[in-house]
N, C-alpha and C positions, 0 to 999 in steps of 0.2 A: 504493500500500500504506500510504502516513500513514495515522496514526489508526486501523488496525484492529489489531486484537489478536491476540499472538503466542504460544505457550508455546514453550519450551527444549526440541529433543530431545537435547541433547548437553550435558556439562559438570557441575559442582557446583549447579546450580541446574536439572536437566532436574527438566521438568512445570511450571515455573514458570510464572504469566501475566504476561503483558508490554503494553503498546502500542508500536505503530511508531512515533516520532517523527520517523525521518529514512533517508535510503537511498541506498546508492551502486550501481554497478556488480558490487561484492561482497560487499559488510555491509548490518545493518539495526543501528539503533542504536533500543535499547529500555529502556523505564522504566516505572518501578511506581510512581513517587512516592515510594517509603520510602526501599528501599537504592537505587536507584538514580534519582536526581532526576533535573528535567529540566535542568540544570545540569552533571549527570555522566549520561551515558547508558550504559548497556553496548552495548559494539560486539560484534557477533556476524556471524556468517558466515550469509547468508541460506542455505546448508544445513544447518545447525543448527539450525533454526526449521521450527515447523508453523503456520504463518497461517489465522488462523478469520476466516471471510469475515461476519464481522461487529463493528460500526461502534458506540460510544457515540455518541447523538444531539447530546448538547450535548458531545461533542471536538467530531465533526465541524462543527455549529455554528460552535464558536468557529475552527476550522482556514479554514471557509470565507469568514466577516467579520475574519480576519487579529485575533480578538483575541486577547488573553493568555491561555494555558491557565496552569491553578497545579498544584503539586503535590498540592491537594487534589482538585481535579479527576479526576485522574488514579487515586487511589485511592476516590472516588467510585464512578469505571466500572467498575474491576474487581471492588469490592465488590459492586455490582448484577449485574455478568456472573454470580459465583458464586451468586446468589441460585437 
């Protein structure tokens, strides 16, 4: 689920777009680049989430050659998603 994209159904931010950054057994931990960098991630409860089975080419890129994603990155893709 890295690197694909999430909105909030639950909480003071439902509808919001997110990326998956990271994921446990219960949480997804997600970021927008603005409020929530990749530095501080929001933890959310993988029920609280509706997952869009689709992928920014250069996240995944860079997630697959292990480089640095930035925070601008990040709001690159979901600026494009909304397009």
């Amino acid at each position: 689920m890295i690197g694909k994209f999430a909105t909030s159904k639950a909480g003071h931010d439902k509808t919001k777009l997110y990326i998956i950054m990271n994921e446990d057994t219960e949480y997804v931990y997600l970021v927008d680049g603005d409020l929530k960098p990749l530095n501080k991630p929001k933890k959310k409860r993988k029920k609280h989430i509706q997952i869009i089975n689709r992928v920014d080419e250069t996240i995944q890129n860079k997630l697959d050659t292990k480089q640095i994603i930035y925070n601008e990155d990040i709001k690159r893709a979901i600026k494009l998603y909304w397009r």
